[in-house]
N, C-alpha and C positions, 0 to 999 in steps of 0.2 A: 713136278715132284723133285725132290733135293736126295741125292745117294751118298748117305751118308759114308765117310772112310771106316776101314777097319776100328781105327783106333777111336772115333766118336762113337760108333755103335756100343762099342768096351764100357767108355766112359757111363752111358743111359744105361747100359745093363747092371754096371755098379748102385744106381740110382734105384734099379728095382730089386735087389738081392733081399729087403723084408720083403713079407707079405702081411695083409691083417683083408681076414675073412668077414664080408658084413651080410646078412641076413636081409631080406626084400624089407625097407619100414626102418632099419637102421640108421641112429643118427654117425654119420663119421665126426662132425662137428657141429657145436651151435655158435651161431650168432653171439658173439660178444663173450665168450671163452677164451681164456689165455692160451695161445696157440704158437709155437715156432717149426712146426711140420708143413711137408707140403706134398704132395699125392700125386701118384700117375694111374689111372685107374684099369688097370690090366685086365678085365672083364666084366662084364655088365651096363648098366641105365644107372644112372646118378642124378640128381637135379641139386642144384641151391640157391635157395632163398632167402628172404628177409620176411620179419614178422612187422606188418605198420602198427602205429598207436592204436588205430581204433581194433585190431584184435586181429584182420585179416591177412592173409600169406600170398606174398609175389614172388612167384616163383620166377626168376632169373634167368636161367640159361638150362638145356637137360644136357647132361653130359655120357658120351661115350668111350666107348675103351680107347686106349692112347692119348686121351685126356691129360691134360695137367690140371688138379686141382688143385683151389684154397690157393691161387697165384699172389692174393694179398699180403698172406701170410709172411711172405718175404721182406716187407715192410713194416707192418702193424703187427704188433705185439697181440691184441684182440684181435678175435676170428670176428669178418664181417661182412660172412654171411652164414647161414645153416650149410650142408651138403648132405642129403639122404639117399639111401640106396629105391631105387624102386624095382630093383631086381637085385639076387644073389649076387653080389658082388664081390671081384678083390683088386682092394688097391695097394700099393707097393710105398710105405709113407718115408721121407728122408729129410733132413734137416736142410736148414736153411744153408750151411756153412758146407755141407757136400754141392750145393746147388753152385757156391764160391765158386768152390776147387774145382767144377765143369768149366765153370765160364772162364774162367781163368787159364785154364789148360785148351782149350775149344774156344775158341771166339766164333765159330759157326753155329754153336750151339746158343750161345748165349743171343745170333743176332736172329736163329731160328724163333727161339724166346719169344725172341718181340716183335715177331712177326707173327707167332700166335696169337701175343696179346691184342694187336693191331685187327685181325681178324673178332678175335672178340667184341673188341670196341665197337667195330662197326655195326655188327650183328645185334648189338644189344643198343647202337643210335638207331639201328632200325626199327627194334622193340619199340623203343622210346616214341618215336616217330608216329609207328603205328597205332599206341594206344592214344595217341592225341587225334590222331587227324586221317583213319581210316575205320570204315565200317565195320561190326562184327563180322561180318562175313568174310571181308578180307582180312581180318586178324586171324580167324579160324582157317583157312585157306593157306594163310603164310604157315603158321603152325604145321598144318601135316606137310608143304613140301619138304620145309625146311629138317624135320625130322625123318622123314625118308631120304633126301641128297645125306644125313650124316650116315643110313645104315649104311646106303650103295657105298659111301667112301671104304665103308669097313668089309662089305660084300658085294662083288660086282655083280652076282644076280642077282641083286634086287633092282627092280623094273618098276612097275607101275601099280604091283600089287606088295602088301607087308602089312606086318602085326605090328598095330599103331603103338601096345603095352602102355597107355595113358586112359587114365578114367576121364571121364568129362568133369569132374571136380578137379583134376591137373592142368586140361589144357586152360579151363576159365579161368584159374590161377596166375597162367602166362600169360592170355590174352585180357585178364583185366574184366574177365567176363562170369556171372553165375553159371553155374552145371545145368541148371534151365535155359539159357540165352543159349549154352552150346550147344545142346541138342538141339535148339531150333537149329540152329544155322550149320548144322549137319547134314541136318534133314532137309533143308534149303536147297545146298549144295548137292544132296540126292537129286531133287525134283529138278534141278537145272542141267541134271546129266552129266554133272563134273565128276563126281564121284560112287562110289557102291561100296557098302556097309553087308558084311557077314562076318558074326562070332569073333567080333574083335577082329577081322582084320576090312583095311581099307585099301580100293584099288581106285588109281586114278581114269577115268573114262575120257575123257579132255582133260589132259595136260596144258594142253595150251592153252584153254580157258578158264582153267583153274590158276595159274600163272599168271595171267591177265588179271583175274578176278582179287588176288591176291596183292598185286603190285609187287611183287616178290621181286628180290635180288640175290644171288648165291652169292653170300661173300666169300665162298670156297674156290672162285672162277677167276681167270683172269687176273692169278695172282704173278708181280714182276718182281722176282726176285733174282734178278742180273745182278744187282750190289752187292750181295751176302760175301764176306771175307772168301777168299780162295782158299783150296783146301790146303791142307798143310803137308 
């Protein structure tokens, strides 16, 4: 973890002084909308997506509170991708040109930036990766660790059990897969003793063979951040 100085905490708290209240189902943005804002997502589940030609929805990445969303936004003029709420949400939305005057003022902040984006990148070559060249099962497998390592980061007691809050028409969305392949391979996962399903919530029974079964890698681990600017 990086502790941040007085004066950089100042700076991200300026960052969040609006707020804009979004409702579970809420679009924040669509896909290919004229957009120059950019989002820290201060409470709740977020996802964003893209819509393909032929009509269906890949969902991207799900996002958690202290999120930076709509990171493209600082480039492209058009929003390019959706971001919806799929719980009550508030994000804290700020212009491209305050994002400047951070980095400008902070060069810790700015190489923090891209140290997030760098984490994203990878997490989403691993999507990539995964819907080519790994099984349903290990798709659906990667999905719930990787979405409980993000709660634990926000709650350390969360352990081996937690409220998945995804329909199986969201996770097939991420993994590439219909809401009938994911319930199989749910229910798969039940039968091979990795996991246990009651009222929405999911606990892991073997961790460790659910991690195996997965090919899972925590891009959140093992991160070397010895280069970041010194503080000021």
């Amino acid at each position: 973890m990086v502790e941040l100085t007085t004066q950089e905490r100042a700076a991200l708290d300026r960052l969040e002084e609006r707020e804009r209240a979004l409702k579970r189902s809420m679009t924040l943005q669509r896909e290919n909308d004229r957009a120059n804002e950019i989002y820290i997502l201060r409470r709740g589940t977020m996802m964003s997506s893209v819509l393909l030609h032929d009509g269906s929805r890949q969902i991207l990445r799900f996002h958690f509170a202290g999120d930076l969303l709509a990171v493209s936004n600082i480039i492209y003029g058009d929003a390019t991708e959706t971001i919806t709420a799929l719980t009550d949400c508030v994000v804290c939305p700020f212009e491209r040109t305050a994002l400047s005057t951070v980095m400008l003022e902070h060069p810790r902040i700015a190489a923090l930036i891209l140290v997030y984006n760098q984490i994203e990148r990878a997490a989403l070559t691993d999507r990539l990766a995964a819907l080519g060249r790994t099984s349903a099962k290990a798709r659906v497998a990667a999905m719930l660790i990787e979405i409980r390592n993000r709660m634990r980061t926000l709650d350390r007691s969360v352990s081996t059990s937690f409220v998945l809050g995804l329909t199986q028409e969201e996770i097939g969305d991420a993994t590439g897969l219909t809401a009938v392949h994911v319930n199989r391979m749910l229910r798969q996962l039940e039968d091979e003793g990795l996991i246990a399903r009651e009222a929405g919530r999911v606990e892991f029974l073997n961790e460790r063979g659910l991690t195996r079964s997965a090919n899972f890698v925590d891009r959140y681990a093992g991160l070397d951040l010895g280069w970041l600017p010194a503080r000021l």
